[in-house]
The first five atom37 places (N, CA, C, CB, O) and aatype in JSON, in Angstrom:
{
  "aatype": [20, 20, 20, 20, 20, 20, 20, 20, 20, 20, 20, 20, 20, 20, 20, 20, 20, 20, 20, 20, 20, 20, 20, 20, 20, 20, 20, 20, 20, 20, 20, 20, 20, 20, 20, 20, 20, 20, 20, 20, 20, 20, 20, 20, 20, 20, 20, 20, 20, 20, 20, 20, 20, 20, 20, 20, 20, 20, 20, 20, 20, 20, 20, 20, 20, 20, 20, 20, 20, 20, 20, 20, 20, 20, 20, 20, 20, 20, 20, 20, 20, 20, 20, 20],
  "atom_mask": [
    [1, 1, 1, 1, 1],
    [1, 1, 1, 1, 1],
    [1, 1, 1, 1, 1],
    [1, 1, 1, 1, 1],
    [1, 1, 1, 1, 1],
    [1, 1, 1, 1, 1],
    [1, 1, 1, 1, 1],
    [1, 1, 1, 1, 1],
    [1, 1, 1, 1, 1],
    [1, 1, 1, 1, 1],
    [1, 1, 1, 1, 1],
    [1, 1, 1, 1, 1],
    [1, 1, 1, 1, 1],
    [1, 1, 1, 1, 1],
    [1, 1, 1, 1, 1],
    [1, 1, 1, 1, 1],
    [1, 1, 1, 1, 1],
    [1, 1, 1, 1, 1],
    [1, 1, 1, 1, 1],
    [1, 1, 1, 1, 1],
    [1, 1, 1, 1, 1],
    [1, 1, 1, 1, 1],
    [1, 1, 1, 1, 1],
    [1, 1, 1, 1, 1],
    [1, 1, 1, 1, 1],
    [1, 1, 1, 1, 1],
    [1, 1, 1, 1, 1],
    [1, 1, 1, 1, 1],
    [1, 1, 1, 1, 1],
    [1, 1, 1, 1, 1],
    [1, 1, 1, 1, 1],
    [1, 1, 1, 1, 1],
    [1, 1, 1, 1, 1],
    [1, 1, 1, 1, 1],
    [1, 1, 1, 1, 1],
    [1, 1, 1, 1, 1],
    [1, 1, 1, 1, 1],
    [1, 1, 1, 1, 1],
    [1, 1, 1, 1, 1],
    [1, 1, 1, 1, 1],
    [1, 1, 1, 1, 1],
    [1, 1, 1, 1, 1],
    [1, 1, 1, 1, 1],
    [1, 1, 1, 1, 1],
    [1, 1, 1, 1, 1],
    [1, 1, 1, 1, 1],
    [1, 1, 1, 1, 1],
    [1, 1, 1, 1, 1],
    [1, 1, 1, 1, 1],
    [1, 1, 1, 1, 1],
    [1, 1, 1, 1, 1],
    [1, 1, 1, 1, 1],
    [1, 1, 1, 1, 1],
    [1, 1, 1, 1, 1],
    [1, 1, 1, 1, 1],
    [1, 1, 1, 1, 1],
    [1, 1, 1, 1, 1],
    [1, 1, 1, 1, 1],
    [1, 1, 1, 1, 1],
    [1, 1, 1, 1, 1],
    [1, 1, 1, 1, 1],
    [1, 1, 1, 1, 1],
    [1, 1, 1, 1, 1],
    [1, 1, 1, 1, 1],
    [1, 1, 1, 1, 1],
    [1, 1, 1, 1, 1],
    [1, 1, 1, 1, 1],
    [1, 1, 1, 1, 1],
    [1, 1, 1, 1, 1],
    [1, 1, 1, 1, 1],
    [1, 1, 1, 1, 1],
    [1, 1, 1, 1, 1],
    [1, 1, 1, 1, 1],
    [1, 1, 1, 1, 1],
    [1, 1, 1, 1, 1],
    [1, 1, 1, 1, 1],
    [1, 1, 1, 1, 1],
    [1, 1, 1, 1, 1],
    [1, 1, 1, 1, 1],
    [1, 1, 1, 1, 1],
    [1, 1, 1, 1, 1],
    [1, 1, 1, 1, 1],
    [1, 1, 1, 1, 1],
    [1, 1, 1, 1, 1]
  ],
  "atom_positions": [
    [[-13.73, 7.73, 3.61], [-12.33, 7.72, 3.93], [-11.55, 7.46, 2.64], [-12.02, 6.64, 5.02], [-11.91, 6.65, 1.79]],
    [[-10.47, 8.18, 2.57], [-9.6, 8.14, 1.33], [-8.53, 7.43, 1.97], [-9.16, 9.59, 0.61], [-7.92, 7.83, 2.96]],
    [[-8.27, 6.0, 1.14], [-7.4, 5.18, 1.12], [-6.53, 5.06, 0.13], [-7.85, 4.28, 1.29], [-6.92, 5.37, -0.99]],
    [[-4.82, 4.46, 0.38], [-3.92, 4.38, -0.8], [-3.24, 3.23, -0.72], [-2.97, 5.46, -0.93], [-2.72, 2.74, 0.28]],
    [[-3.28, 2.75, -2.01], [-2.9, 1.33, -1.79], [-1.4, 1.29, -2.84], [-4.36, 0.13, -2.32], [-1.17, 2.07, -3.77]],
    [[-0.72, 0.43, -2.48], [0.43, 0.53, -3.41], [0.58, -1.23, -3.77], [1.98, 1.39, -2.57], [1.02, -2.01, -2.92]],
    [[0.03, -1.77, -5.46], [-0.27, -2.73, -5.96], [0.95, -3.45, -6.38], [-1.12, -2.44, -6.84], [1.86, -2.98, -7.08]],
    [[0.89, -4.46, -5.95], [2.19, -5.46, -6.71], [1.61, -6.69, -7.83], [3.13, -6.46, -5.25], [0.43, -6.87, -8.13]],
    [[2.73, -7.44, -8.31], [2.34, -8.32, -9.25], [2.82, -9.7, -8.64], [2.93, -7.96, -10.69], [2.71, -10.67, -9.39]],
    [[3.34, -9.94, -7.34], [3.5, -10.84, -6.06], [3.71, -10.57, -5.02], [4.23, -11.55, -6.04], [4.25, -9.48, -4.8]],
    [[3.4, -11.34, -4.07], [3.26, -11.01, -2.76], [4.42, -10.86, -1.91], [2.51, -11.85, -2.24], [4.36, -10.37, -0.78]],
    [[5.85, -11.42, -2.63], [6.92, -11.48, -2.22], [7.67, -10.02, -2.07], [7.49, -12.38, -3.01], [8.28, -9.64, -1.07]],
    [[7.43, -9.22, -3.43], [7.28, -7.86, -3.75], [6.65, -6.95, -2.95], [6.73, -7.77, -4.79], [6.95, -5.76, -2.82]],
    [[5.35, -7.83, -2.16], [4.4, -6.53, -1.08], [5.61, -6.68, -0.05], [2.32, -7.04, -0.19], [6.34, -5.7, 0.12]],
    [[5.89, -7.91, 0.67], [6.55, -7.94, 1.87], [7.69, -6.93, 1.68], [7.01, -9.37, 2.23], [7.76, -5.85, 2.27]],
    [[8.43, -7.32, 0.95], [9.95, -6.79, 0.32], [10.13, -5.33, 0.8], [10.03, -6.78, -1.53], [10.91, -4.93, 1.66]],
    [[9.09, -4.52, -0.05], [8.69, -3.42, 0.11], [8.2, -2.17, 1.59], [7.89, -3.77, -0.61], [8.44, -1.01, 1.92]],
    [[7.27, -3.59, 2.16], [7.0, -2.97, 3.54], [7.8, -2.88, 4.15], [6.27, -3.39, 4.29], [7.97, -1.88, 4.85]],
    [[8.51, -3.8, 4.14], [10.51, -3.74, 5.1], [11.08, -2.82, 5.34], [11.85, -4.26, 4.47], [11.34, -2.24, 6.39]],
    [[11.53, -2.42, 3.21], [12.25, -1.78, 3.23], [11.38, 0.19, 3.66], [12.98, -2.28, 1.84], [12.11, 1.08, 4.1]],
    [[10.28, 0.38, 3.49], [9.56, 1.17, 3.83], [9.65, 1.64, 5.38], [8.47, 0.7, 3.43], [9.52, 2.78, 5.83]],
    [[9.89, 0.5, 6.04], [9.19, 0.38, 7.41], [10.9, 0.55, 7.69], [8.02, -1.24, 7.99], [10.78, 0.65, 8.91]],
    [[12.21, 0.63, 7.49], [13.29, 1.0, 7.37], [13.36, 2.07, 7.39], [13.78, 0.65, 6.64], [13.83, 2.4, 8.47]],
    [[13.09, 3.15, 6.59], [12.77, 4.29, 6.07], [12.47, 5.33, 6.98], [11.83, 4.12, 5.28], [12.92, 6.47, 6.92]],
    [[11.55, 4.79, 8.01], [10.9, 5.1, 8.51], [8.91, 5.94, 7.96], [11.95, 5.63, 9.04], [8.21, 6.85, 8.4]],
    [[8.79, 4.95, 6.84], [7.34, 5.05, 6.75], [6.36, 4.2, 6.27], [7.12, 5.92, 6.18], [6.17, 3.32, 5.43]],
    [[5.77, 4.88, 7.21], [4.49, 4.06, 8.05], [3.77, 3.19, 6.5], [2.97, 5.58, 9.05], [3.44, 3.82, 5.5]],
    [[3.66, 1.64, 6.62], [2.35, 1.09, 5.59], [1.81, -0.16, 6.43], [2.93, 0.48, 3.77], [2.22, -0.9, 7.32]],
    [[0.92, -0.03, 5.82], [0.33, -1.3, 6.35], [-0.15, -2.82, 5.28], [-1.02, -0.69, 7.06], [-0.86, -2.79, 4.28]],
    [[0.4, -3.81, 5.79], [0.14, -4.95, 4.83], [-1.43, -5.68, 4.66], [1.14, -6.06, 5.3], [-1.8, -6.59, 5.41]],
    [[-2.27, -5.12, 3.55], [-3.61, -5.63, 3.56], [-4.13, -6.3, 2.5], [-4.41, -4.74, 3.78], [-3.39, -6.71, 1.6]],
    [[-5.45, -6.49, 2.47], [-6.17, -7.02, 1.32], [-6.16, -6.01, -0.17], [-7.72, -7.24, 1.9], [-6.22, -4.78, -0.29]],
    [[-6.11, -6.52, -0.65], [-6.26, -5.18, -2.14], [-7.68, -5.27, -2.35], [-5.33, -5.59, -3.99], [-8.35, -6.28, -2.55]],
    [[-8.17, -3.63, -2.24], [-9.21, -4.01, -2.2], [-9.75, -4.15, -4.01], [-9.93, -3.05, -1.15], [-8.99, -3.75, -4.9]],
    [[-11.16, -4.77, -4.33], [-11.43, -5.45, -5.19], [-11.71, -4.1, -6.52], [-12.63, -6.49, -4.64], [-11.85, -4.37, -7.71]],
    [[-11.74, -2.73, -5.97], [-11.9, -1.6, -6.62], [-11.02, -1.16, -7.37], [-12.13, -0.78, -5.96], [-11.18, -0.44, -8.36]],
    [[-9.55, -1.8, -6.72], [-8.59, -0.95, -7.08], [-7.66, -1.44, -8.19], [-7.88, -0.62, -5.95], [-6.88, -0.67, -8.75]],
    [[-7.77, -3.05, -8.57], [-7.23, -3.56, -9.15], [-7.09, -5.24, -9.52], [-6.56, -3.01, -8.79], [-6.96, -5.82, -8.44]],
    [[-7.08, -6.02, -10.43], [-7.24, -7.1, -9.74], [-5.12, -7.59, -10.0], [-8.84, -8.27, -10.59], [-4.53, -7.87, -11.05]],
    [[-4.58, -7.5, -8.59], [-3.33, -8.06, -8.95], [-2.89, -9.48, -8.02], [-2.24, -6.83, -8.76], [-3.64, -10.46, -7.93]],
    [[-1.68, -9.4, -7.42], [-1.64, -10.56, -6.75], [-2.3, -10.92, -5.49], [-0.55, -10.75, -6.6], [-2.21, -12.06, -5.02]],
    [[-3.12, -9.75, -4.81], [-4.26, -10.0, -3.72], [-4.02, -9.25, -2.85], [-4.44, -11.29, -3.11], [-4.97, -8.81, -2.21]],
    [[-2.22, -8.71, -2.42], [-1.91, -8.04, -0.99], [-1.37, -6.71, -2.1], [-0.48, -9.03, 0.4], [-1.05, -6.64, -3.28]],
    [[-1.47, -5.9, -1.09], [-1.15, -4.33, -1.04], [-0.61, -4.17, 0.11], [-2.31, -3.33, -1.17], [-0.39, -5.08, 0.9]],
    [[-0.23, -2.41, 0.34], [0.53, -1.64, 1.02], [-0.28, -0.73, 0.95], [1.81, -1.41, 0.68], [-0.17, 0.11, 0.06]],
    [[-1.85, -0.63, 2.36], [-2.23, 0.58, 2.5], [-1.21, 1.54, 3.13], [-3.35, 0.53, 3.17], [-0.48, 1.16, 4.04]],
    [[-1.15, 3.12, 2.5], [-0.26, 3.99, 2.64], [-1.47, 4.66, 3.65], [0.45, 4.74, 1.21], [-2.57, 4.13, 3.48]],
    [[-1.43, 5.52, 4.44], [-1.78, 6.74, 5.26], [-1.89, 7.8, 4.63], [-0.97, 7.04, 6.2], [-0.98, 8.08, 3.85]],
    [[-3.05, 8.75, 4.76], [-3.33, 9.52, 3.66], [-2.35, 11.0, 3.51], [-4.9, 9.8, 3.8], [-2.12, 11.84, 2.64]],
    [[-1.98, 10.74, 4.93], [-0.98, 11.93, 5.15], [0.47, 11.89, 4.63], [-0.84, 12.13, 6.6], [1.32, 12.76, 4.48]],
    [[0.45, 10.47, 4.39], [2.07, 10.07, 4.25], [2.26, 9.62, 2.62], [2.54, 8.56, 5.43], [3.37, 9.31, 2.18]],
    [[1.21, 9.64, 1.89], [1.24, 9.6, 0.4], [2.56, 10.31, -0.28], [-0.08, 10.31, -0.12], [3.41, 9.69, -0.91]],
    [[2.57, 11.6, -0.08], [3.89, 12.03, -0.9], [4.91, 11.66, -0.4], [4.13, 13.36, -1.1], [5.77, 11.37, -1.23]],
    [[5.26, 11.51, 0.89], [6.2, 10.99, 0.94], [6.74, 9.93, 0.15], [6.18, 10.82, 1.82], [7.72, 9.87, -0.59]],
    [[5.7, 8.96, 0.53], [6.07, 7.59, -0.37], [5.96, 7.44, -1.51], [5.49, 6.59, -0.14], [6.31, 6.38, -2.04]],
    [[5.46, 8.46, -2.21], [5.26, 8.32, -3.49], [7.54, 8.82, -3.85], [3.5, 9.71, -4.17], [8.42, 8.06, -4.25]],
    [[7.66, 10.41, -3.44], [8.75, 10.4, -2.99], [9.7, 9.22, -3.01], [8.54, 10.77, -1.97], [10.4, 8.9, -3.98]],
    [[9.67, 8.84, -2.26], [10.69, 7.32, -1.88], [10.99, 6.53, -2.89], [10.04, 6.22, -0.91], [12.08, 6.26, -3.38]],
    [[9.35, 6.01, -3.29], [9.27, 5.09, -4.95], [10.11, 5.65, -5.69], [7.83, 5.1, -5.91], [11.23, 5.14, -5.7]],
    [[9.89, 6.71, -6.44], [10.39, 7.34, -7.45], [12.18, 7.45, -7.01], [9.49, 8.83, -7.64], [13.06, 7.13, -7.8]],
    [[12.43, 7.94, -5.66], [14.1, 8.14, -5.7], [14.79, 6.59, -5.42], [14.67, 9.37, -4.29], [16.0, 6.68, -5.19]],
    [[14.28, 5.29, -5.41], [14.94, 4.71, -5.2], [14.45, 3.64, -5.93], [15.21, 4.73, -4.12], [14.37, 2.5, -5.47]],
    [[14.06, 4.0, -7.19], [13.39, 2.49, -8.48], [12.57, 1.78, -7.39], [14.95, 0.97, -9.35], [13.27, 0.77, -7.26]],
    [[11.49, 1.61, -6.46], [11.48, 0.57, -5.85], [10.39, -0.37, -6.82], [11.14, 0.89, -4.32], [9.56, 0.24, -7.49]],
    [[10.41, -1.34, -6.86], [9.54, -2.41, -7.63], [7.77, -2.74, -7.21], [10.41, -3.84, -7.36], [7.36, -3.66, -6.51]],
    [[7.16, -1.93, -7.72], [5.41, -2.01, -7.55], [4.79, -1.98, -8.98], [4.69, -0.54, -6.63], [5.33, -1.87, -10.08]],
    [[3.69, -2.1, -8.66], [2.57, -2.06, -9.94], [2.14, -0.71, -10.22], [1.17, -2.91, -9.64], [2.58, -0.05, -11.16]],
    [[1.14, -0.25, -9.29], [0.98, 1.35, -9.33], [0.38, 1.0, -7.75], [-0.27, 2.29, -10.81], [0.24, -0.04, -7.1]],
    [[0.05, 2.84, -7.44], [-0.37, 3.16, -6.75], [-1.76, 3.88, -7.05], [0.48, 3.59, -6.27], [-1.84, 4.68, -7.99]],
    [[-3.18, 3.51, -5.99], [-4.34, 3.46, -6.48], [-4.9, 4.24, -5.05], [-4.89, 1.88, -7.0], [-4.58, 3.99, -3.89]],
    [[-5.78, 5.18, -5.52], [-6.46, 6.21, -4.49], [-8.18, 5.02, -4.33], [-6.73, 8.41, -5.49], [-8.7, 4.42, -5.27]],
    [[-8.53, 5.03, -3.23], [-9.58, 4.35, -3.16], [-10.27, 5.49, -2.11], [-9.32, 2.73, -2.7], [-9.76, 6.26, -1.29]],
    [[-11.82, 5.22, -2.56], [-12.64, 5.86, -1.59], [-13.49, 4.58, -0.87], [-13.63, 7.07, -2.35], [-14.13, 3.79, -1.57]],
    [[-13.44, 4.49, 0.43], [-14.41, 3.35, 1.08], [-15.14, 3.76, 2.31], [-13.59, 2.07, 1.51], [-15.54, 4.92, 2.37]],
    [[-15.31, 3.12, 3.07], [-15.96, 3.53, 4.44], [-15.31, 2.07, 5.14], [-18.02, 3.76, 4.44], [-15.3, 0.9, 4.75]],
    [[-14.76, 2.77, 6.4], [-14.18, 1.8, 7.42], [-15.02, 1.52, 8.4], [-13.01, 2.24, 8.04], [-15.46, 2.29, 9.25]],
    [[-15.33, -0.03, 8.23], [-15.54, -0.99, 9.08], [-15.04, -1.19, 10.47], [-15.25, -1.86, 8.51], [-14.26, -2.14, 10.32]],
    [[-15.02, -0.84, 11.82], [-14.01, -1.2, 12.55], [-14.24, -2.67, 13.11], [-13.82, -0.17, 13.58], [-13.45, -3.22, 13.87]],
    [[-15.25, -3.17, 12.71], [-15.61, -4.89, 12.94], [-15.04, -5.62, 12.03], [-17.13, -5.37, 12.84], [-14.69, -6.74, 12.42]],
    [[-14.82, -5.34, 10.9], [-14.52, -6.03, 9.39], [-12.6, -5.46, 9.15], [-15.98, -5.1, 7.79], [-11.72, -6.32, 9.18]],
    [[-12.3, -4.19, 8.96], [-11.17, -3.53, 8.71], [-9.64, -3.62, 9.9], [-11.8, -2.1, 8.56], [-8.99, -2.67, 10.33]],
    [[-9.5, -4.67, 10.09], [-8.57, -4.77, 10.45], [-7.03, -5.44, 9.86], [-9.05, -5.13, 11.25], [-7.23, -6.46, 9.2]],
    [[-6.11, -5.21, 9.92], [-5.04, -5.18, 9.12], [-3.78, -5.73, 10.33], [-4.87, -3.53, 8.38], [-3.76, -5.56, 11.54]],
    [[-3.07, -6.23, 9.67], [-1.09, -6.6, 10.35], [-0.56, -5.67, 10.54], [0.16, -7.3, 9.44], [0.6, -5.69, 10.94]]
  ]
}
């Protein structure tokens, strides 16, 4: 499974973000970062693999404040992988 995570440098910054995203109307989800992708302040914004350009989109037209955005390949757990 191809996962996208969008990395911050605090966690105040992940929330901030999902808000204003989830405003927007697109879809993220608030999770663990996983340990592949970076080591930053711990939480991310898994993106949906379908909804990547969009949000990449969004970032770019409206300065929003992140670290980067990181393509991960994993395998989902549905005992372990659950998310907010």
């Amino acid at each position: 499974m191809t996962a996208y995570y969008i990395l911050f440098d605090s966690h105040e910054q992940a929330i901030r973000l999902h808000g204003t995203l989830h405003e927007a109307g697109l879809p993220t989800t608030i999770s663990p970062t996983p340990r592949q992708a970076s080591v930053c302040c711990g939480v991310s914004l898994m993106v949906p693999e379908n909804e990547i350009e969009r949000v990449r989109a969004y970032l770019a037209d409206h300065s929003c404040i992140y670290k980067s955005v990181e393509r991960v390949e994993q395998e989902f757990n549905a005992r372990r992988d659950i998310y907010c």
